[in-house]
N, C-alpha and C positions, 0 to 999 in steps of 0.2 A: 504494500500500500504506500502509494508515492503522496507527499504532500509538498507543497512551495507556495511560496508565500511573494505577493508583489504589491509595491508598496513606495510610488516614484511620483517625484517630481520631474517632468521632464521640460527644460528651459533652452535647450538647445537641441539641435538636430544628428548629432553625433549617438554613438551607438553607448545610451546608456542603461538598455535594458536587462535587470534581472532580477532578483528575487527580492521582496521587502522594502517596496517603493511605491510614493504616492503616484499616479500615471494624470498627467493635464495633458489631454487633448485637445487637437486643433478645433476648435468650435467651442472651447468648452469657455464658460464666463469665469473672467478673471477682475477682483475689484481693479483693476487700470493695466494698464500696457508695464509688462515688465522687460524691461532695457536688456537685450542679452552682455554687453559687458557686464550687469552688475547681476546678474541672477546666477544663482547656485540652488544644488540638488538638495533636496529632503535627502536626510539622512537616517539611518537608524544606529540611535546610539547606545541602545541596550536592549538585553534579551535574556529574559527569564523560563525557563522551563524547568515542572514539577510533574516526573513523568511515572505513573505505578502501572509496570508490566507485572499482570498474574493472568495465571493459565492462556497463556499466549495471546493477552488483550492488554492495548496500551492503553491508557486513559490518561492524556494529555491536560495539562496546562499550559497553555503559551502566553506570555506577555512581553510587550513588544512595546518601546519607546521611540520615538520618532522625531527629529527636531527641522523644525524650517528657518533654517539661518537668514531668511532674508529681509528686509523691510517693510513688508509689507504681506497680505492675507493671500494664502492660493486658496484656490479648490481642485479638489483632484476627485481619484477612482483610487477605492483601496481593492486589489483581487488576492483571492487565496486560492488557490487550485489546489484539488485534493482525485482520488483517484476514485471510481467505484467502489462499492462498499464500504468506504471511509463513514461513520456518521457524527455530524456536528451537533453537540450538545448546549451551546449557548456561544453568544459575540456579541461582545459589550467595546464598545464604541461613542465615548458621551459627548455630545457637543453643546457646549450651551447649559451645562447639567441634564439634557437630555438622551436619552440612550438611541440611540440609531439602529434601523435594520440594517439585515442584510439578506440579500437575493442570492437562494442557492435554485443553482443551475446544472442539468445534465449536460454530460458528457457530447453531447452534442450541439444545444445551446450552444455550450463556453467556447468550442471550436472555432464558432462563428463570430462569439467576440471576441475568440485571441487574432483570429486573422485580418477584421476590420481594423481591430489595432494598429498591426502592423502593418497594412497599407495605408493610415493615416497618418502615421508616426513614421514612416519610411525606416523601421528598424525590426529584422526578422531574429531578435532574439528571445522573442515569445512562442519560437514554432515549437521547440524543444517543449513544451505544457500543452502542448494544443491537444491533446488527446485523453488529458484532464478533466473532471469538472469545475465546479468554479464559484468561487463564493463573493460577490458584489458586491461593494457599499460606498454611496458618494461619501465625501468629506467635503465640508464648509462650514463652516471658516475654520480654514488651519492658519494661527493668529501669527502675523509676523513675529519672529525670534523666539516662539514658544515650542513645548513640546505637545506631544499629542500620545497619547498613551492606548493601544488596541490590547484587548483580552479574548482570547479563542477557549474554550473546550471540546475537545471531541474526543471519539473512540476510534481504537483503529485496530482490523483483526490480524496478527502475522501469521502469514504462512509459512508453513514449514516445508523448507527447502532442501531436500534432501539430508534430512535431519539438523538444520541450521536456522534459525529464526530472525529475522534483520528486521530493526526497527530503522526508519531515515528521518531523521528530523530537517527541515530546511534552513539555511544559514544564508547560501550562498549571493553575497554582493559583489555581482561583476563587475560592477560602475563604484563601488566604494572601497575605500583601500581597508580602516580598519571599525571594529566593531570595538566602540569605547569600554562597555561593560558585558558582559556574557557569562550564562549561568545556568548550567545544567544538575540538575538530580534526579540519577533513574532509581528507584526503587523494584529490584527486580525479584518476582519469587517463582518458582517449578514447582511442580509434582514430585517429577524425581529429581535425583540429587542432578544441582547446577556444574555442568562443565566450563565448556569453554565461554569467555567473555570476551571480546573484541570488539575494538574499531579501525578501521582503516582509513578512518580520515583524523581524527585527532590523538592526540595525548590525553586519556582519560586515567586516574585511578578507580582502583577495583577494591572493595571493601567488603571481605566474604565474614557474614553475618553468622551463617550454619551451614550446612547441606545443600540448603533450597533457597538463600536468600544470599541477597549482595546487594549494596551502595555503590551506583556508579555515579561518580563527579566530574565535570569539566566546568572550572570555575576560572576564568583567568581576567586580565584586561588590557586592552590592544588587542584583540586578537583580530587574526585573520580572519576576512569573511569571505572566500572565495571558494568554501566547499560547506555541500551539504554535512553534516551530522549524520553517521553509519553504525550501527553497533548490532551485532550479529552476535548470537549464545545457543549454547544446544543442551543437552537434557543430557547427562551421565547413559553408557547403554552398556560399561565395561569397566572393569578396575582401571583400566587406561580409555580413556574415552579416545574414538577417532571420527575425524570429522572432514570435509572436502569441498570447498566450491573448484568452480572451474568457470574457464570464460573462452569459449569458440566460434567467433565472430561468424567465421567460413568454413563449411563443412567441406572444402575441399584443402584444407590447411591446417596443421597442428595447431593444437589448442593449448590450454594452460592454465594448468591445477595450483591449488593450495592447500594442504593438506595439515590440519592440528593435530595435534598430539597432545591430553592433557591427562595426566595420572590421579586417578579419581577411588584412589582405596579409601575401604571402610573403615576400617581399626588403624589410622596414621600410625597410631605410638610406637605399635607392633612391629609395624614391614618396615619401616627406615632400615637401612643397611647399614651395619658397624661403620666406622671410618678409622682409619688410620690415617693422623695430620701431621706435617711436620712445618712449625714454624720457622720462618728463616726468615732475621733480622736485620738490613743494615745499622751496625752501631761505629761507623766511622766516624770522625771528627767531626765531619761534615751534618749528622745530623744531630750537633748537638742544638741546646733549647727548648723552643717550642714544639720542635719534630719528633726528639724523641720520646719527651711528653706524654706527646699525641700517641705515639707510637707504644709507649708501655700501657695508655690507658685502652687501646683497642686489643691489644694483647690479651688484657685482663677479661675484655669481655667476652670473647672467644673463649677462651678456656673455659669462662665461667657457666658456656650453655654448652661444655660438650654433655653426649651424653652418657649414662654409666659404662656401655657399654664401648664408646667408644676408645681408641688409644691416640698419645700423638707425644711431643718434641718437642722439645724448641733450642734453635741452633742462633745462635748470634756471631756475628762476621764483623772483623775490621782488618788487619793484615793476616790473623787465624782465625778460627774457630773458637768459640764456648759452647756446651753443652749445658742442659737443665739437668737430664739424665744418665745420656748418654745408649739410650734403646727408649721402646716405643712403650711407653705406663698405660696401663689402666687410668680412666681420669673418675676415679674414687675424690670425693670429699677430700683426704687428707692429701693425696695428690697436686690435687686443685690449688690445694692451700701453699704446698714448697713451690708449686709452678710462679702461684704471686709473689713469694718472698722471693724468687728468682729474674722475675720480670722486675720487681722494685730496683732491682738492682743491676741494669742496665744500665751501662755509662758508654758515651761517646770518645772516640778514640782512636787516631792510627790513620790507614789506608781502606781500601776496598778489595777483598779478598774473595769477589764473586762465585768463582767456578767452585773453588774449595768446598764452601758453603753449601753448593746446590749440589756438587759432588756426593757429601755427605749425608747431605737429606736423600736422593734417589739411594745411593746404596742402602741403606737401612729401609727404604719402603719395599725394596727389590726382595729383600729379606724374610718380607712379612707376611701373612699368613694366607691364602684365598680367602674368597668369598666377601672380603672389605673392602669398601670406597676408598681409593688411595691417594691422595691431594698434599699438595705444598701451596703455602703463603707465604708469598716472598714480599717483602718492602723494604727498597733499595733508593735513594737520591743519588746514586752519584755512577760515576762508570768506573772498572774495572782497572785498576791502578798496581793492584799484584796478584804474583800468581801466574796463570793462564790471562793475559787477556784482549787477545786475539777476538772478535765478538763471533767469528765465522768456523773458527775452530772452537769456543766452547761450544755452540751447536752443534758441530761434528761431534768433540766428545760426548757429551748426556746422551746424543742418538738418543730422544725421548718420543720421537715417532714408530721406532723400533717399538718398545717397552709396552706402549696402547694400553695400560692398564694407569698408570700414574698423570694424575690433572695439575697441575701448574697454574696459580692464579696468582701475577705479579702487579704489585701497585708500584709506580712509578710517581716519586715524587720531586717535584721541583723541577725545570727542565736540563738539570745534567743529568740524564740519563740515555740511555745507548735503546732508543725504542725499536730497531731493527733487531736488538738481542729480545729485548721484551717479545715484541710482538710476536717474534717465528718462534722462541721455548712455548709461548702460550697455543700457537697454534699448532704444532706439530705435537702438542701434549693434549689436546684438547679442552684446553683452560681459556683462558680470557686475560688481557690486561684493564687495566683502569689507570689514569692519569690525574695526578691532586697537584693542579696549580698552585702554584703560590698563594695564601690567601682562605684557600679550599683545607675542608677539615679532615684530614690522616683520618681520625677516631671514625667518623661519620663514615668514610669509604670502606675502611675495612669493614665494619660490624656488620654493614649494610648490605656486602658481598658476599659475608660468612651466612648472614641471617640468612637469606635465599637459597645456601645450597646446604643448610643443614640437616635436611633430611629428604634424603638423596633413593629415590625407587628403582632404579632398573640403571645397571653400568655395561658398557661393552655392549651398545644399542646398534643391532641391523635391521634393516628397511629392506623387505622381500616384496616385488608384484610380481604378483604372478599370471599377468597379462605381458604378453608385450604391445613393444610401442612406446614404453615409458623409458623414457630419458631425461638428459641436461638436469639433473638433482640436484638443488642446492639447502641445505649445506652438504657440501660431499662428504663430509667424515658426520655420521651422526652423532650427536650433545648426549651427554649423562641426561636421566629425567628426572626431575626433581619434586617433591611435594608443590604443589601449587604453583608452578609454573608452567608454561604452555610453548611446547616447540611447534615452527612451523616450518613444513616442506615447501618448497617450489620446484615445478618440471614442466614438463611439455608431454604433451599425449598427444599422439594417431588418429585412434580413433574413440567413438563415445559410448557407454553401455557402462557392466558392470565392472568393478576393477577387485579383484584378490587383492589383498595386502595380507602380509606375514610380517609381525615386529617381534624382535627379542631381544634376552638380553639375560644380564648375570643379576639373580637375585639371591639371597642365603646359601652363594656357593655355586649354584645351578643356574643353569639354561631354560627361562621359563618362557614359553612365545604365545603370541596375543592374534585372532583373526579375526578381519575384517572383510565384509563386501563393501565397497564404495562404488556410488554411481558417479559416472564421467556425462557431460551433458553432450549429446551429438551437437547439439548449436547451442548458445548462450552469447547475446549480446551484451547483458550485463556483466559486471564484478571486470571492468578494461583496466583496474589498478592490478590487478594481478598481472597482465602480464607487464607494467615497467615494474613491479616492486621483483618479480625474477630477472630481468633485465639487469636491476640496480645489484642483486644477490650473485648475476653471471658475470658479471663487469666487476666487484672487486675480488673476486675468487682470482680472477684472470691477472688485476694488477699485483694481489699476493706472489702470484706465480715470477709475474716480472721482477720483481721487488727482492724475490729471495733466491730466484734461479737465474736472472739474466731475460733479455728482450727476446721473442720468439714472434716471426713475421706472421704467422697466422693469429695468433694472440691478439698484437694489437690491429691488427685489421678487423677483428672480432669486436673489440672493444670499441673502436672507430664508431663502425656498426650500429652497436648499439645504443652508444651515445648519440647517435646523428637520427633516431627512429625515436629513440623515448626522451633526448632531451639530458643527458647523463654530461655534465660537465666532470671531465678527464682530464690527466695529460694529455693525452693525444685526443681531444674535442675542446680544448680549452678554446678552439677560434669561436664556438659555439656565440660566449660570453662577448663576443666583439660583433659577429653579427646581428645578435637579440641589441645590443647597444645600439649599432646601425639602425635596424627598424624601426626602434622606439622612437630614436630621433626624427625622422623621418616621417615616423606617428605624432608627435608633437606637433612638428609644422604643419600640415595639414591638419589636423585635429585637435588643439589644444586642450579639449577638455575628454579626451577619450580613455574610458574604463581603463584599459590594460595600464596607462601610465600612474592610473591611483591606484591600481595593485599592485604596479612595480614600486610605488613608494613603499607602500605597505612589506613587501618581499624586503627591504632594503634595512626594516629594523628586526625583523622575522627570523629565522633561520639561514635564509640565502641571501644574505648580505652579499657586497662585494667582496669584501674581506674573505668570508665564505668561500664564495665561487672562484676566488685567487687559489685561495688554496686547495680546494679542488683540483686546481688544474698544473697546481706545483708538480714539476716531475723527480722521479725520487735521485736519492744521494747513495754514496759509497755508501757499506757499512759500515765502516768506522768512523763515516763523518753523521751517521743520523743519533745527533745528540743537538741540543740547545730549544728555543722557545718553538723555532720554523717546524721543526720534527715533532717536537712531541702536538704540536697544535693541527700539525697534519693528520698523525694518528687516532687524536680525538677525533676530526671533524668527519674524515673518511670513515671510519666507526662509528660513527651517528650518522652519519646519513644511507653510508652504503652496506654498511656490516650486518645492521640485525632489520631481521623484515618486520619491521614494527607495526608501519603504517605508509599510506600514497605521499610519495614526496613530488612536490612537485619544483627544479629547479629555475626553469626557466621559461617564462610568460610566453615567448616565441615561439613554443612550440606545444601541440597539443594533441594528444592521442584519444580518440573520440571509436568507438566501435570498432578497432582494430585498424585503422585507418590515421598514418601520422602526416600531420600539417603542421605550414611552418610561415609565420608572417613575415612576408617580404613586404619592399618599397610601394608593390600595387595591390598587399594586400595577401588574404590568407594561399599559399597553396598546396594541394598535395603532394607531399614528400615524391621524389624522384621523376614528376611530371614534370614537363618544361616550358617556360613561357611563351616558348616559340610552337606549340606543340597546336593542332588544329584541330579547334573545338567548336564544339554547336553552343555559340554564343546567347546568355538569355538576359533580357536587362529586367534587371529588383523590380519588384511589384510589377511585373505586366503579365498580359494573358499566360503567355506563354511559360511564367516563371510558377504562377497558381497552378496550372495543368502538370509542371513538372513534382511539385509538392504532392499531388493525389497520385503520384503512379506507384508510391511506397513510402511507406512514416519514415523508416530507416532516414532518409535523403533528407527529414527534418532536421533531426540532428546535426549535420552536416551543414546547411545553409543557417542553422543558429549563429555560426560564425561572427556573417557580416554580408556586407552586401555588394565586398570584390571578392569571387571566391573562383579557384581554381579546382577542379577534384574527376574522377575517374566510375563510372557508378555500370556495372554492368556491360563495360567492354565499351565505354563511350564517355567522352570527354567534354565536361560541361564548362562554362566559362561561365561566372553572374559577373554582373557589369553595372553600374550605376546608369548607366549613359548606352 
């Protein structure tokens, strides 16, 4: 069930249509002539939603704030498009202290007045809702420099999608760059026990209540508005829940899956797997202070939530080695207690004695017994000063890709550290790193690392389908699974039907395996962030490769590739960032007041700064030179955007992947990716007969001319041209 909300002032003839705008139309009465220098957009500058999902019914609250910057009173059209069986519970609207209707309209109806719209308004980015219904209600007077405040409720039923429920809330401000205040709470309850929680468009927390319930929030401000609201959850069916969308634009083309994995046992306390830990400290000179502080009070905490049955270590490094123990304890009470008086009494001092250190932690893990979770927690500031410390040869020694049973989780703090040593032990161990700036709290990054993998389900984790056709898997080495976290696959498939999956892995010693039927969709034009969030998943897998092996010509031609289709700012797409520069400008002059440049504002304090996308596109260094602020800021940023499939990133405004289909805005406008300007098309000019006729011969082709109204694109073996003129 789709909903979208419009809600515009429209003061100029540039393309500012999209969701949560008042709409004045040409005819419509305005208390006096408004001067287009001085007129600006109704805004929306907050948004409240109080949303209680049970038994797969949403029951919605929306509220919605609105301001008219200008000097004087408009009057507009407020629309809300909602999809069949959606139904609205109540819409308060007061003007004057009086409450306002609204006109709800079928699905047919609304069609009619999304497309008078748009030929009155000369802007087709209303096609994309035309097949919406539609909820109507004038506004008068919207008081010069005031707000104006709307309240919706409705219900809305989800469907379940191949075991996957998605609710969508509307957000999206194509014409406004940011969203002043924003504020979501989902209250969410099941039947059966709650698996997976997700979104794909924002950063949301998850707050599991029991079983059956969870707090979802998205509370922030500034936020972007240029994406809908996504959140998709499914129903427990297995002690590991598994779960799948897919998106297969063309059934005559590979499609592309995304596959959950979330560990869903009943008696947690029980099935945790022992762990065998070993701490490993830097206490060189270097971190004396504040650091190492931080560093004994995170220590403390760790030890203090192992649990009884676990064992662990702690090794401390400066030109040698200290030991607590000297082998792996039981972490008993009394234990626990010599470990503190031990950690108290860390002192700063000496050199950096790296290899030693990790040396002796892997040999004593090597030692240790099956059937236990086996990890090192390394925090280290500084680089490798004695000893081995070649960064290329202590990888060669540990050989910790050999070993496949021992996880490596190093924090790197301050930026003299060697993140090309970090990174590959943690990858080839299948660990992780983390990076604490300057400034950024030791205590906070450890616990907060340790907390999430402390109780650890299923080790030594294979991914079996047993269809073919499935390929390009990312992540290629599958992750430990942990209590309440959620892994996710990305690949490609053939063809569409049922898919076998086989998972296993080591639990209390054994080989325990999990099966699964998954349906693959023969076609699905929804869920198109799937295929760039694999894209952005097969592009740094590929620069790891470069980074730790050396340049390989099919690699980065791959890479090329995929950044010039999804929009992946690279080393090698970094012109990407110069060309979107080019166009905007170019958008400017022509269009002074056009959407994309108030969402490139918006992108500019957001995630993909320019600072961002510079570094992006930094290409890498020797090993022994990636140390200092440029490297480890690289490592963060790479690792946020392209490491973990979190959610749809989007880097760059210039380019845009719409049902399988990528476009890219050029000097005259949008066109599709590898068509050519020169290339001979059946030219149709915006709003005329001929351009209506082309809209009715397939919806798909809505989406498409939502655009704009210079578009180039390709649609069934024929090449269309829209045209102003």
């Amino acid at each position: 069930m789709k909903f979208s909300i419009l809600l515009t002032v429209l003061l100029w003839s540039t393309s500012l249509f999209a969701q949560g705008r008042i709409i004045i139309l040409p005819g419509e009465r305005l208390p006096r002539p408004i001067p287009l220098e001085t007129s600006r957009p109704v805004v929306l500058t907050g948004l409240q939603g109080d949303i209680v999902i049970s038994d797969h019914v949403a029951r919605v609250r929306l509220e919605q704030t609105f301001r008219n910057p200008n000097h004087r009173n408009v009057e507009g059209t407020y629309l809300y498009s909602f999809s069949p069986g959606s139904r609205l519970k109540d819409f308060y609207l007061y003007i004057n202290g009086r409450k306002t209707a609204g006109e709800l309209m079928d699905a047919g109806k609304a069609r009619n007045i999304y497309e008078d719209i748009v030929r009155r308004m000369q802007d087709p980015a209303l096609l994309e809702f035309s097949d919406d219904g539609l909820l109507k209600a004038r506004i008068f007077p919207f008081g010069a420099l005031s707000d104006r405040k709307i309240e919706l409720h409705y219900e809305q039923t989800l469907q379940d999608r191949r075991g996957l429920y998605k609710f969508m809330l509307p957000i999206r401000q194509s014409g406004q760059g940011m969203i002043e205040k924003y504020s979501i709470v989902i209250r969410l309850k099941t039947r059966q026990r709650l698996a997976t929680v997700y979104s794909p468009s924002h950063d949301i927390t998850v707050k599991r209540l029991d079983d059956n319930r969870a707090e979802i929030r998205l509370d922030k401000k500034q936020l972007r508005g240029d994406q809908n609201f996504i959140l998709y959850y499914s129903e427990a069916g297995d002690s590991i829940d598994g779960r799948v969308l897919s998106f297969r634009p063309r059934s005559d083309r590979d499609g592309f899956f995304m596959l959950f994995l979330k560990p869903q046992f009943r008696n947690r306390s029980r099935i945790s797997i022992p762990r065998d830990v070993v701490f490993v400290v830097d206490a060189s000179g270097s971190m004396g202070g504040r650091k190492i502080k931080q560093a004994r009070k995170a220590l403390q905490y760790c030890v203090s939530v192992l649990n009884a049955e676990d064992r662990f270590e702690i090794i401390r490094f400066s030109g040698g080695t200290g030991r607590f123990a000297g082998r792996l304890l039981r972490a008993g009470e009394r234990q626990k207690d010599d470990a503190s008086y031990f950690i108290d009494n860390i002192r700063s001092a000496g050199g950096t004695n790296l290899y030693l250190a990790l040396r002796e932690a892997v040999d004593m893990l090597r030692s240790g017994g099956e059937g236990r979770m086996k990890s090192i927690i390394m925090l280290t500031d500084g680089l490798p000063t004695e000893g081995l410390t070649d960064v290329r040869r202590i990888v060669e020694q540990l050989n910790l890709a050999a070993l496949g049973d021992i996880r490596l989780f190093n924090f790197g703090v301050g930026y003299d550290v060697n993140t090309y040593l970090l990174d590959r032990l943690a990858q080839e161990s299948g660990g992780r790193t983390e990076y604490v700036q300057p400034g950024e709290s030791i205590e906070a990054s450890i616990s907060g690392l340790f907390s999430s993998i402390s109780s650890p389900q299923l080790t030594a984790v294979r991914l079996k389908f047993g269809k073919t056709g499935i390929d390009d898997i990312y992540p290629r080495k599958m992750p430990d699974l942990y209590e309440d976290q959620r892994v996710v696959i990305l690949g490609r498939y053939r063809r569409g039907g049922l898919m076998p999956v086989e998972l296993s892995g080591m639990r209390g010693g054994k080989r325990v395996s999990y099966r699964y039927t998954l349906e693959l969709a023969p076609l699905e034009r929804e869920n198109d962030f799937i295929a760039g969030m694999w894209a952005g998943q097969k592009v740094n897998y590929l620069l790891n490769r470069i980074r730790f092996e050396g340049e390989n010509e099919e690699w980065v031609e791959t890479i090329k590739n995929l950044g010039h289709t999804y929009g992946l700012v690279t080393p090698y797409t970094s012109y990407l960032v110069r060309e979107e520069k080019e166009a905007l400008h170019e958008m400017a002059r022509r269009l002074p007041a056009a959407p994309i440049l108030q969402n490139k504002q918006a992108l500019e304090v957001d995630e993909f700064s320019d600072k961002v996308l510079q570094t992006l596109g930094m290409g890498s260094v020797s090993a022994a030179q990636s140390y200092g602020k440029k490297a480890v800021r690289n490592s963060i940023v790479r690792q946020k955007v392209l490491g973990t499939p979190d959610r749809q990133k989007v880097m760059l405004l210039s380019r845009r992947y719409i049902r399988g289909k990528s476009f890219v805005l050029k000097k005259t406008g949008w066109v599709e990716d590898g068509l050519s300007l020169t290339k001979d098309c059946h030219e149709i000019v915006f709003n005329s007969p001929a351009y209506w006729a082309l809209i009715k011969t397939d919806p798909q082709i809505r989406m498409f001319l939502a655009l704009g109204r210079n578009l180039t694109f390709e649609w069934q073996g024929t090449c269309y041209r829209i045209t102003e003129e």
